[in-house]
C-alpha positions in Angstrom: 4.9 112.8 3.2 2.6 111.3 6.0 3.7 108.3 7.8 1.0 105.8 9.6 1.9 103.0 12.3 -1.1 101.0 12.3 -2.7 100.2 16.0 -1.9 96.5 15.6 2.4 97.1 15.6 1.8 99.1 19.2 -0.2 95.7 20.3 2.7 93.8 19.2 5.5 95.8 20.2 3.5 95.4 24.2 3.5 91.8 23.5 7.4 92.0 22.4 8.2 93.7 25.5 6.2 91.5 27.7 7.7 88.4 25.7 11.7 90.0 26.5 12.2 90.1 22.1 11.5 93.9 22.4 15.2 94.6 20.9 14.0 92.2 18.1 10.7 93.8 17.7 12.7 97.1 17.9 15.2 96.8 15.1 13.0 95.1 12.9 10.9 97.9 13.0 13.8 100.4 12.5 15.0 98.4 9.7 11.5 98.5 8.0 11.1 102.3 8.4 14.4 102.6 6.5 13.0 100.3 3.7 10.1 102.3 3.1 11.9 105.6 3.7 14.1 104.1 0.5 10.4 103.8 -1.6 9.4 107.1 -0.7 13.0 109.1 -1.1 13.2 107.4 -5.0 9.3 108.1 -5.3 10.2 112.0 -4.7 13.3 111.8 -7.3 10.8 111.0 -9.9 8.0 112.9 -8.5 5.8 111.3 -7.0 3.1 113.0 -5.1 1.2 112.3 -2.0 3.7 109.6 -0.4 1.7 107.9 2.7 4.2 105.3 4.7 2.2 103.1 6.4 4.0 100.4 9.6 3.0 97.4 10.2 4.2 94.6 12.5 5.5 92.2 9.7 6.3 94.5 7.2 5.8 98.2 5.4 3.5 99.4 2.5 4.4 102.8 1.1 2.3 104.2 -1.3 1.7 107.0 -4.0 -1.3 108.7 -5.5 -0.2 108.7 -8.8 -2.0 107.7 -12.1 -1.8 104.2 -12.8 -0.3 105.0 -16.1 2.4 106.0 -15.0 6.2 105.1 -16.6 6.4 101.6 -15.2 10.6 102.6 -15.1 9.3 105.6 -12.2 7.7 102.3 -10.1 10.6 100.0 -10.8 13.3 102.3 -9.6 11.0 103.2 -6.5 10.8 99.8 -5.7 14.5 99.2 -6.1 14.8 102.3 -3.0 13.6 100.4 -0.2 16.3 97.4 -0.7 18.8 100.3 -1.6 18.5 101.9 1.3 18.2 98.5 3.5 21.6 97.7 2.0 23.1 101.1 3.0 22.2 100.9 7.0 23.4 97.0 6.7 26.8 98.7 5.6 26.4 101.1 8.0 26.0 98.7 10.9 28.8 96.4 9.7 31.3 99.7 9.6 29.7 100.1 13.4 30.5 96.5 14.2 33.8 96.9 12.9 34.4 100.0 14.8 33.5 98.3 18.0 30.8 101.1 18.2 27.6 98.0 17.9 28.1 95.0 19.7 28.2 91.7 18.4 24.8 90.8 19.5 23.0 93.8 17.9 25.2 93.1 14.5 23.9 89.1 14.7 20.3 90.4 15.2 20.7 93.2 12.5 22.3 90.7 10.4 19.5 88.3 10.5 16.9 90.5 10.3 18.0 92.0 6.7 18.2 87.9 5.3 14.7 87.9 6.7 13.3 90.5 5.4 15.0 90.3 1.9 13.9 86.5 1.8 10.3 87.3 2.7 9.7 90.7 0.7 10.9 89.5 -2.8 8.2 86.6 -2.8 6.4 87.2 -5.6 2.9 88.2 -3.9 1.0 91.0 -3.5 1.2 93.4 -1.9 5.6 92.1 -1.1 8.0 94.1 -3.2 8.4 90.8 -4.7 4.7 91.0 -6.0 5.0 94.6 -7.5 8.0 93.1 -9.3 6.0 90.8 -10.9 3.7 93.0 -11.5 5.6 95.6 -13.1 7.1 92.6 -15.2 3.8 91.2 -16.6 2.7 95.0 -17.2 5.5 94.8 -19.9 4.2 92.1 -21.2 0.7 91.5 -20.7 -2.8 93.6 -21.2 -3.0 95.8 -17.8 -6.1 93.8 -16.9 -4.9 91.0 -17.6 -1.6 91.2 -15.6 -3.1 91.9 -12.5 -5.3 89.1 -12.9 -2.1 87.1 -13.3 -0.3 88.7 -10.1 -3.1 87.4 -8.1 -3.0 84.2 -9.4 0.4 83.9 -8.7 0.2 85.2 -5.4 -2.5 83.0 -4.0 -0.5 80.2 -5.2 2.4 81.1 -3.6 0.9 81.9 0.0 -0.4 78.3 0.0 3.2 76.8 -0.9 4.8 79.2 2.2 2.4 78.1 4.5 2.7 74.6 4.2 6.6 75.0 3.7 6.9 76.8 7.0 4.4 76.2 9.1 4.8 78.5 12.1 2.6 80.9 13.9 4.7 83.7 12.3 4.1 82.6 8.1 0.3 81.5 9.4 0.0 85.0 10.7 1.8 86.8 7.9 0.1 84.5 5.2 -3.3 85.9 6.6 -2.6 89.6 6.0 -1.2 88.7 2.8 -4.5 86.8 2.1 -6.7 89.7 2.9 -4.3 92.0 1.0 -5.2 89.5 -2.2 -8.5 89.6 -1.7 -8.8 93.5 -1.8 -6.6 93.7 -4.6 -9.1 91.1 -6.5 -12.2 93.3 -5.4 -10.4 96.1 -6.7 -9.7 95.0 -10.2 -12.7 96.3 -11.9 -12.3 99.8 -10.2 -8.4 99.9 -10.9 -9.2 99.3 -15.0 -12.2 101.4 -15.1 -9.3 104.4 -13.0 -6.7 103.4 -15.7 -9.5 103.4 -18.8 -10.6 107.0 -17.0 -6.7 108.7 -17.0 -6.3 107.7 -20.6 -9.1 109.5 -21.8 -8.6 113.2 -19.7 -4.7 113.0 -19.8 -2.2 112.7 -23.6 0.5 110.6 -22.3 3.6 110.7 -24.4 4.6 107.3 -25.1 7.1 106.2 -27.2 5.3 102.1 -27.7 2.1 102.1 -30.3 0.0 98.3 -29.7 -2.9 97.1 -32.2 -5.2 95.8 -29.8 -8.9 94.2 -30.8 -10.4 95.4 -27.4 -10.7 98.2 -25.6 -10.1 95.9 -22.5 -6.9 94.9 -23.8 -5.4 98.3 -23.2 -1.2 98.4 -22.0 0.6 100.4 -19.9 3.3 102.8 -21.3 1.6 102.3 -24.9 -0.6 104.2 -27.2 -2.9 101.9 -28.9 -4.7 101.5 -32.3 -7.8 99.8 -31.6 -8.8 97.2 -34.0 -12.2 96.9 -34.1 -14.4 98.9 -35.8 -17.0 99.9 -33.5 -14.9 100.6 -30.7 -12.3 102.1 -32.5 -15.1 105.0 -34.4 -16.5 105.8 -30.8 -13.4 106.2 -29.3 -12.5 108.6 -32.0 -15.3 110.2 -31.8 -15.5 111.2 -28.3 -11.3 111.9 -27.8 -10.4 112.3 -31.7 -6.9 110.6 -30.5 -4.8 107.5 -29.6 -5.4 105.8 -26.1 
């Protein structure tokens, strides 16, 4: 596991300090390590590989370099980690408070911090835990392509409804990471298919769902596929002799 603080969260924590919120600054970023320590302890139960943790001011990304086809029930229960383990060290600060061991101003601050972060992180946009649900959602129900092509979408849509509902330096500032992180993910569409086209074809996966799809582009996750067109489908079999 390697774990990355990007340069900008030692900028604000200096600005934090300077500004007298440095316990704010301080437990929020506590309380964000735990959530993405939750990701990465669930991504080792179902063995994921190559877990990078990466700290930002606002927020966490954790991520794993593992093939996009993977079981989509692996990334669900991965996601479900980080509030797992947000939840335990709430419980464990409220058995503090209660044990006159944290004060009541740390609790307060601890307290509001988690209703934060819970409110913020399950919006659905990428790249919030609330966008990788979303995503993992319209996987299930939607073309791989075409799901992601949806998540942005939705995203986009809801940045623009945050902003204008909030209003503050903080969402204007958080919306324009989220923005960027949109943007890259819509660069990256192409690249991501033509990756999850790529594993099909040098990996057998085992699973249990079989699709009729017309297009090659129309491909699911967690499925085997019949294709139904007969060009495609005869040079498939004839270069992998096999299901995709």
């Amino acid at each position: 596991m390697k774990i990355n603080i990007d340069k900008t969260t030692y900028v604000f924590l200096l600005i934090s300090f300077l500004a007298g919120y440095f316990e704010y600054i301080y437990l929020l970023l506590i309380i964000i390590f735990i959530h993405e320590m939750g990701h990465a302890f669930i991504g080792k139960l179902v063995r994921f590989k190559n877990i990078v943790i990466t700290i930002y001011p606002f927020g966490g990304v954790t991520t794993f370099n593992e093939d996009l086809n993977t079981f989509i029930y692996k990334e669900f229960l991965s996601l479900l980690g980080g509030i797992f383990f947000q939840g335990l060290f709430y419980l464990f600060c409220f058995y503090m408070h209660n044990s006159l061991f944290i004060t009541d101003h740390v609790f307060y601050i601890v307290k509001r911090i988690n209703i934060l972060l819970v409110s913020y992180n399950f919006l659905p946009i990428i790249p919030l835990d609330g966008g990788k649900l979303l995503n993992i959602l319209l996987d299930i129900f939607f073309p791989y392509k075409i799901s992601n092509k949806i998540s942005v979408i939705i995203s986009f849509v809801f940045v623009i409804i945050f902003v204008y509902k909030k209003g503050t330096i903080f969402s204007l500032l958080l919306s324009l990471f989220l923005i960027k992180c949109i943007i890259n993910e819509i660069n990256n569409i192409p690249s991501k298919y033509n990756r999850f086209l790529f594993e099909r074809f040098i990996n057998k996966y085992n699973f249990k769902r079989i699709k009729i799809v017309k297009s090659i582009n129309l491909l699911y996750r967690d499925c085997n596929h019949i294709i139904n067109n007969e060009f495609e489908s005869d040079v498939l079999h004839k270069l992998f002799d096999r299901k995709i």
